[in-house]
C-alpha positions, 0 to 999 in steps of 0.5 A: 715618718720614716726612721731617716724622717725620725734622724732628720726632726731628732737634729732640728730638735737638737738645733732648735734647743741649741738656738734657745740655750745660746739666746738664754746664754746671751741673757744671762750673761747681759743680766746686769747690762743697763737698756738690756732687753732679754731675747725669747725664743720663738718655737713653731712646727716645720709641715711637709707639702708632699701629699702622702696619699688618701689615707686619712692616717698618712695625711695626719702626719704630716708633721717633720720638725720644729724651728727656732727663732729670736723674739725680741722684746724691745719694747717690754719696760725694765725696772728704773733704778737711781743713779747718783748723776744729774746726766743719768737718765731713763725712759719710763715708758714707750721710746729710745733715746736717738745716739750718733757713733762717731767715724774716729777720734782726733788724736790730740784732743780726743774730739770726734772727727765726725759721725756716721749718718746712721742714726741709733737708738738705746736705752742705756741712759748713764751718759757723762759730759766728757772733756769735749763738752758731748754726752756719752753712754758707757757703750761709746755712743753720743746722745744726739738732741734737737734745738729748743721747739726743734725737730732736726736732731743732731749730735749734742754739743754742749756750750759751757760759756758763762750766761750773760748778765740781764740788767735791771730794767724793772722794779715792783715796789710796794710799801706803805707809809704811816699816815700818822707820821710827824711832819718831816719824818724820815723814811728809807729803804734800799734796793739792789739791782744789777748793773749791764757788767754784772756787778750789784748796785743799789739805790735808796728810796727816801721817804719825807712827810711833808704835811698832811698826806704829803711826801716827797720822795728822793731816789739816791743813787750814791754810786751813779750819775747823778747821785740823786733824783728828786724830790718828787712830791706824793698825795695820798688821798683816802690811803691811796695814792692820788699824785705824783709830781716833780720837777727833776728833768732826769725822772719822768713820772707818770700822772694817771693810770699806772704809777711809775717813776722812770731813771737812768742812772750811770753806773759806770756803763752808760745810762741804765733806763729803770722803770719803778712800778708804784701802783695805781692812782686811786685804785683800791687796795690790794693786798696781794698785789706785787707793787702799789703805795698807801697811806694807812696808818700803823707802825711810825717807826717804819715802813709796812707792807715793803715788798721789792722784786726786780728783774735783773740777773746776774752773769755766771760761769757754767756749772754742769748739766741735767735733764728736765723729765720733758727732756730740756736739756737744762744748763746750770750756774754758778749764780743760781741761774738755769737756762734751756740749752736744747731739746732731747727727743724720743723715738718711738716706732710702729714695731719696735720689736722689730728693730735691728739690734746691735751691739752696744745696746743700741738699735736701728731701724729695720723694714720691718720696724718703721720709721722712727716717730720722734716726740717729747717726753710726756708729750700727750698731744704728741703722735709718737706716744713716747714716755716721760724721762727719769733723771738720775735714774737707770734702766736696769736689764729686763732679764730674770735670771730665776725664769732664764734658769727654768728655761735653760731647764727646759731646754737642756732637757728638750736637747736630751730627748732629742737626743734619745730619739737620734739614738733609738732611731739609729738603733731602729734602724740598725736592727733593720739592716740587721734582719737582712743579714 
């Protein structure tokens, strides 16, 4: 190699080093930046194609300097940390969550006119619900979600409008009467249920011994029409149910197979249809079971075993949103209630790695990258092999800033022999022209 040869390497050393410092400069200066993924510097030999000659010594030296290249670690996991947000996520795991950045902003209500159709990719999870009802992360960018069982993602939009009320349709009631009751005992119980306008209702279920194994039963309705249903009259033979008959043209009551006693009461809305589930005609006792009558006796005072459940709901206002770690989007309200409102969805590619990175701590897809794979969280039949999400968590910066300093070490150093070898190559050089003189 020739002194120029020796000038010429010294300088892509020099360039090389520079490369690396900038890409430890911009690692350190994201160490605290959340979804940050560091920059590694990749260094490989420059070889000359110019045969020098059958000389085995010149043939081996061959060698004429070093690049510097950017090798990115997207895929490598940083350290999940809790966040106090019920919209802060993290993915533990393979897979970025999909952003949509917005084309502009309506002056007035600060609303995004629109969205690039470009679609990106982060892992900077701190997402907040802002006054438009979207989430979005600290870098600006809006999270995007698919429909529930869909695939098509798009720009997430939250509806905050109250749920709807589920009236009740269904009752399982369970209980048993004490065989040892005085004729024309009395026994009571209410149930509340909820009506189609949101509101609590309740109806009464009186129990009269009427003789032996005998009871009527009246459902009191004392704020519907009619205000009364019954009597209907119940044998038990053995402790089991065994009849059940009545009269009233309002009830419609079933004679085998599954005991149930059917209402429609008005509660001011129109007739609500309910259907309470009692049991089985003669079947054995189960203990476990959620409805069923018996006749056993016990306590005479009162009714044993009770157990009631009923499917209405009722109607309520939004409250705030948060993430189910298999990305449903779940809203939440003010009554209790919660409800799937979409479907957040990974993107996991063949080489992530190679993604285009961007600033805001956002990627795109690349030739090189692939196509995005988009897949459930913790879905393991799905082929995108994505991770799970950690709700209430963030990803910190995959940066160490102790082996970024070991680096910066390293190639300081690196730069200042360069350095030196720019300097005894100049002055090589000089003594040569020198010895013409």
């Amino acid at each position: 190699m020739s002194y120029y040869g020796a000038l010429g390497t010294a300088v892509q050393g020099i360039s090389a080093q520079a490369i690396a410092i900038g890409h430890i400069s911009d690692n350190v200066a994201n160490a605290a930046t959340n979804g940050y993924k560091q920059v590694k510097t990749s260094f490989a030999d420059l070889v000359s194609n110019k045969v020098l000659g059958a000389s085995e010594v010149l043939d081996n030296n061959r060698n004429m300097g070093v690049t510097a290249a950017a090798n990115f670690a997207n895929r490598q996991q940083g350290q999940i940390i809790g966040h106090n947000s019920f919209t802060s996520i993290a993915v533990d795991g393979n897979g970025f969550i999909p952003v949509a950045k917005a084309t502009g902003f309506d002056r007035e209500t600060g609303e995004p006119t629109g969205f690039e159709d470009t679609v990106y990719y982060t892992r900077l999870g701190d997402f907040r619900l802002d006054n438009n009802n979207r989430l979005v992360n600290s870098a600006g960018f809006y999270l995007m979600s698919a429909e529930v069982d869909g695939t098509e993602i798009t720009p997430f939009e939250l509806d905050d409008s109250e749920i709807a009320a589920v009236p009740t349709t269904t009752v399982n009631y369970r209980a048993n009467l004490p065989a040892n009751a005085q004729t024309n005992a009395t026994f009571s119980n209410g149930i509340g249920i909820v009506d189609a306008e949101s509101n609590d209702r309740n109806f009464q279920m009186l129990w009269t011994k009427t003789g032996n194994n005998a009871w009527n039963l009246t459902i009191n309705t004392a704020d519907g029409t009619p205000a009364s249903f019954g009597p209907i009259a119940v044998t038990f033979n053995n402790g089991l149910l065994n009849t059940m008959t009545t009269t009233d043209t309002n009830l419609t009551v079933t004679a085998t197979g599954n005991a149930t006693v059917t209402l429609s009461p008005d509660f001011g809305s129109g007739a609500q249809t309910i259907t309470v589930n009692l049991g089985q005609f003669n079947g054995a006792f189960d203990p476990n079971a959620t409805n069923g009558l018996s006749q056993y006796g016990g306590n005479i005072s009162t009714l044993t075993n009770l157990s009631i459940d009923q499917n209405g709901l009722k109607g309520g206002e939004f409250d705030y949103v948060t993430f189910a770690e298999d990305g449903g989007i779940i809203y939440n309200y003010e009554n209790g209630r919660s409800q799937i409102g979409g479907q957040l969805l990974l993107a996991n590619f063949p080489e992530p790695d190679r993604l285009e990175r961007l600033d805001g701590t956002v990627f795109t897809e690349s030739t090189l990258s692939g196509e995005a794979v988009l897949g459930s969280p913790g879905d393991a039949d799905n082929d995108a092999g994505v991770g799970v999400i950690r709700v209430g968590a963030l990803e910190q910066s995959t940066v160490d800033v102790a082996e970024q300093m070991t680096r910066l070490i390293v190639a300081q150093q690196a730069y200042s022999m360069n350095g030196q070898v720019i300097s005894a190559a100049d002055s090589m050089l000089s003594r040569a022209i020198d010895m013409k003189r």
